[in-house]
MIDOSE-1310 file (N, C-alpha, C; in nm, 2 decimals, decimal comma, always signed):
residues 102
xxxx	+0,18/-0,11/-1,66/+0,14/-0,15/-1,52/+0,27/-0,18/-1,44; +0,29/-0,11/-1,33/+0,37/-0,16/-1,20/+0,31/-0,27/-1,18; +0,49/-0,32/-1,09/+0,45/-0,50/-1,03/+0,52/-0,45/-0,90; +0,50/-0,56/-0,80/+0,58/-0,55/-0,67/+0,55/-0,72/-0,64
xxxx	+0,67/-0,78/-0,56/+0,63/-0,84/-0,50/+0,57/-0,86/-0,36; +0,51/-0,97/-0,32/+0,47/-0,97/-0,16/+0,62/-0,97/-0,11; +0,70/-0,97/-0,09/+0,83/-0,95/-0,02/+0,83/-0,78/+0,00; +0,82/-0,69/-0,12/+0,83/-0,59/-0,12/+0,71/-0,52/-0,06
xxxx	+0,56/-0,59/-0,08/+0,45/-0,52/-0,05/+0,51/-0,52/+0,14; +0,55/-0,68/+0,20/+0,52/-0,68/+0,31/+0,65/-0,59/+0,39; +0,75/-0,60/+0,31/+0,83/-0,43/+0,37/+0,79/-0,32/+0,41; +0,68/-0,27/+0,32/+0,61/-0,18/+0,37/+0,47/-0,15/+0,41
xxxx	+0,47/-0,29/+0,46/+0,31/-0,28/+0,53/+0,31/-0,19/+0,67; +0,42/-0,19/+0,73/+0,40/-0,10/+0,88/+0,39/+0,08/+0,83; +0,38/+0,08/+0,67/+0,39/+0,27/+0,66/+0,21/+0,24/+0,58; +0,09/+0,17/+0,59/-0,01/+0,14/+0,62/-0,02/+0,15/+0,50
xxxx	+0,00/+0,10/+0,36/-0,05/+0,12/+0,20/-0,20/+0,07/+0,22; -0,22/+0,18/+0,07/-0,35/+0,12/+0,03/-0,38/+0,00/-0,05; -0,40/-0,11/+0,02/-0,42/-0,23/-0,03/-0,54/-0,27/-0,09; -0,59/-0,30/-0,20/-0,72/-0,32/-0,25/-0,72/-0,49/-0,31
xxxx	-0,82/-0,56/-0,26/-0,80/-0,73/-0,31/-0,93/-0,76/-0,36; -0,92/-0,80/-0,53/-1,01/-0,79/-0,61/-1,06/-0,92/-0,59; -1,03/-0,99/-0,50/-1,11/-1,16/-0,51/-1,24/-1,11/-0,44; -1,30/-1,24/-0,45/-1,49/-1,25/-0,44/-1,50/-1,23/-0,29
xxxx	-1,61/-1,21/-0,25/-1,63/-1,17/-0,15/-1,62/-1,26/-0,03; -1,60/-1,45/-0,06/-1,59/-1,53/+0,03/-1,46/-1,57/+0,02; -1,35/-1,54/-0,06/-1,21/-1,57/-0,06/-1,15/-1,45/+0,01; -1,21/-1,35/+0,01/-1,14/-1,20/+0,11/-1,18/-1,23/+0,25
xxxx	-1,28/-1,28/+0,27/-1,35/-1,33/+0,42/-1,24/-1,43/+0,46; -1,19/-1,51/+0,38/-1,07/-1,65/+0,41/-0,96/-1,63/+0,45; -0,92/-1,49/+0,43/-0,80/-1,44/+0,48/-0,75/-1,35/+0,39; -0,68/-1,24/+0,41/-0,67/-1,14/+0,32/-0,49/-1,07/+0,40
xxxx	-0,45/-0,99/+0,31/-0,36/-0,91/+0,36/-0,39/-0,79/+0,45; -0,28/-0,75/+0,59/-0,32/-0,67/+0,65/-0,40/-0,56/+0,64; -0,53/-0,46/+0,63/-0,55/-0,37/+0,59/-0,63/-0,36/+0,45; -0,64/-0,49/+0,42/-0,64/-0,45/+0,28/-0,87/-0,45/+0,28
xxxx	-0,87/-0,37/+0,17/-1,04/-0,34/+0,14/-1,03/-0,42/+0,04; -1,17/-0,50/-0,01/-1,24/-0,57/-0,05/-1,32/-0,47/-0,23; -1,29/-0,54/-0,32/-1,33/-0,48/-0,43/-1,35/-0,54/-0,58; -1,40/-0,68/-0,51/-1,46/-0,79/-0,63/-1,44/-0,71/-0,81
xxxx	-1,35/-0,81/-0,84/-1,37/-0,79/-0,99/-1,48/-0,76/-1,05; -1,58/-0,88/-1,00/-1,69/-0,91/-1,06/-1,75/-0,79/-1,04; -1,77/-0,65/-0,94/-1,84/-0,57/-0,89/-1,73/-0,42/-0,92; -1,65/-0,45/-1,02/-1,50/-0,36/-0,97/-1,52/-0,22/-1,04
xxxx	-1,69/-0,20/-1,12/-1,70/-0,07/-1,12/-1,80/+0,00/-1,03; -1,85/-0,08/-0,93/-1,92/-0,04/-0,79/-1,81/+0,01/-0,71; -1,68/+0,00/-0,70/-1,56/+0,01/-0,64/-1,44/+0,15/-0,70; -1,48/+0,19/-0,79/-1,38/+0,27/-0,80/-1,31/+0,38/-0,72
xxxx	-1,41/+0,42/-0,63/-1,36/+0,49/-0,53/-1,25/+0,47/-0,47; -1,25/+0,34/-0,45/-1,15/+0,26/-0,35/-1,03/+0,31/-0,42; -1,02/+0,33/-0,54/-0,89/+0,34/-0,61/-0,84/+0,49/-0,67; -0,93/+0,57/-0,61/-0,86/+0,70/-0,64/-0,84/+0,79/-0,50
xxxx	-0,79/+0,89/-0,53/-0,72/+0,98/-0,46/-0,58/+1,06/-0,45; -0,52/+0,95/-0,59/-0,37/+1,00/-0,56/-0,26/+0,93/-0,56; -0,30/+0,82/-0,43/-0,18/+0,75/-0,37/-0,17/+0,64/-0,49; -0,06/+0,56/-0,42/-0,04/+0,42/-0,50/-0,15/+0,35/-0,40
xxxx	-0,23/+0,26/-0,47/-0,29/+0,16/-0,47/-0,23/+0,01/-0,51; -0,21/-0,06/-0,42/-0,15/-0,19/-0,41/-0,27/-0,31/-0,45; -0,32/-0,32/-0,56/-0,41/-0,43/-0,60/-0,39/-0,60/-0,63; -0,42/-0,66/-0,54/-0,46/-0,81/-0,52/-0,54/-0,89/-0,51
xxxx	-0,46/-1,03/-0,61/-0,60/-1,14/-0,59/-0,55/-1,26/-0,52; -0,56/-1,37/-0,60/-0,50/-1,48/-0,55/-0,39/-1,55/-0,55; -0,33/-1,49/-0,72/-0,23/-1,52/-0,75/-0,15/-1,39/-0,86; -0,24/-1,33/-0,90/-0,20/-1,20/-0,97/-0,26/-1,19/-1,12
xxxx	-0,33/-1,24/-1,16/-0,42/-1,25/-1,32/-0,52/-1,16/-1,28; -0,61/-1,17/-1,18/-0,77/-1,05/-1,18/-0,67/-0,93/-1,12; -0,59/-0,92/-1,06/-0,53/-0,84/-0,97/-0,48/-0,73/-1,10; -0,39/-0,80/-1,21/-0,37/-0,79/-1,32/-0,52/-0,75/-1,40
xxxx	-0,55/-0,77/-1,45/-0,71/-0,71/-1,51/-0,77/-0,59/-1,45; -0,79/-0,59/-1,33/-0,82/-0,51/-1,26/-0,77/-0,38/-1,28; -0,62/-0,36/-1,29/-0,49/-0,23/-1,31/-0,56/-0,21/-1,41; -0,54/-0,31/-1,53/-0,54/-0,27/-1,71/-0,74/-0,21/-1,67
xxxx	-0,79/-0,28/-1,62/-0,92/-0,20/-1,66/-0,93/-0,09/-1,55; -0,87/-0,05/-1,51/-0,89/+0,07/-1,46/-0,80/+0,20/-1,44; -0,68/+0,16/-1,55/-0,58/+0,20/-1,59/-0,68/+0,26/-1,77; -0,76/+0,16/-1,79/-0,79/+0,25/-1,88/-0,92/+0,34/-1,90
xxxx	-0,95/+0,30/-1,76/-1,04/+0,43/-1,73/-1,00/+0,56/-1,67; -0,82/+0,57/-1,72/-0,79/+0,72/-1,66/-0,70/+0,72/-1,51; -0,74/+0,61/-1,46/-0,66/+0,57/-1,29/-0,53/+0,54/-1,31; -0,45/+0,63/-1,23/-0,28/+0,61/-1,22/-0,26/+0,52/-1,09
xxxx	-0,14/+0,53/-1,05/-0,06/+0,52/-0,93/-0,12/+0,35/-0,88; -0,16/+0,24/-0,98/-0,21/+0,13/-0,97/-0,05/+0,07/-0,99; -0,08/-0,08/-0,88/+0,07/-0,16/-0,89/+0,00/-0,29/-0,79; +0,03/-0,38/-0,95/-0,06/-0,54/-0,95/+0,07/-0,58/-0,83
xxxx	+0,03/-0,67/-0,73/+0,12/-0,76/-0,68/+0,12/-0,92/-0,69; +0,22/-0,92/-0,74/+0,24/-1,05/-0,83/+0,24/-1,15/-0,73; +0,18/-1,27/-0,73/+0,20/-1,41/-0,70/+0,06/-1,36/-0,62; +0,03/-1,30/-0,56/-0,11/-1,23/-0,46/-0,10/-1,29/-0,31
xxxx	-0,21/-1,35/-0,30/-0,25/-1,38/-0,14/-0,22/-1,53/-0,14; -0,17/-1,62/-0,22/-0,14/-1,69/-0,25/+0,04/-1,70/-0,25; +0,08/-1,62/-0,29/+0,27/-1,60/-0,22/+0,27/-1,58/-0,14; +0,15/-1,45/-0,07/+0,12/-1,40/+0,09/+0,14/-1,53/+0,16
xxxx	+0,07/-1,60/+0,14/+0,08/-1,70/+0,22/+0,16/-1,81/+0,26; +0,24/-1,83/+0,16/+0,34/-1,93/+0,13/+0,44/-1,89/+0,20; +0,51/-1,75/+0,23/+0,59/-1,69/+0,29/+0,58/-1,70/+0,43; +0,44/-1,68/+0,46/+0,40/-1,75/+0,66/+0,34/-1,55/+0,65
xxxx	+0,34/-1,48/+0,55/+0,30/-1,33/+0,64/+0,15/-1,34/+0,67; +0,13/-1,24/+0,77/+0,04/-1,26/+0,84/-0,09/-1,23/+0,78; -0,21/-1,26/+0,85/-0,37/-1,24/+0,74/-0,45/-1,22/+0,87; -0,54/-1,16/+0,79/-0,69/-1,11/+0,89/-0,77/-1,22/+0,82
xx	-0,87/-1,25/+0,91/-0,94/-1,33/+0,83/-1,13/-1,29/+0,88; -1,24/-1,32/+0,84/-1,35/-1,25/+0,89/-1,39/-1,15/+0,81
């Protein structure tokens, strides 16, 4: 599994990645990273779509453990180009970068 940090995710948030954030569906409503779609662990094989096509997929939780789970289980359903971001929306935030929230 790839790692990145939020330092490095928020470098290249102006070239529009695909960000996917496996937290529950009332912690992604609290604030989330720019852009990023919604894809509960708990629901994360109702979601796989969100994660194919090709590109790198930038997957996030709170702090990087489900974000982490999430890669390994769907890394071994065959899905490449996955890369956990370490510390999550929880370093996101610590840093001051910005969030959508709603």
């Amino acid at each position: 599994m790839t790692e990145i940090t939020v330092d490095e995710l928020h470098g290249i948030l102006a070239s529009s990645p695909r960000v996917v954030d496996v937290r529950e569906r009332d912690e992604f409503a609290g604030g989330r990273i720019p852009g990023a779609l919604n894809a509960p662990l708990s629901e994360l094989g109702d979601h796989v779509e969100k994660f194919q096509g090709g590109d790198v997929v930038y997957v996030v939780c709170q702090a990087g453990g489900r974000s982490a789970r999430a890669c390994e289980a769907l890394e071994e359903a065959g899905l490449s180009g996955l890369v956990n971001v370490v510390g999550g929306t929880g370093a996101w935030k610590a840093r001051n970068f910005p969030l959508e929230v709603g």
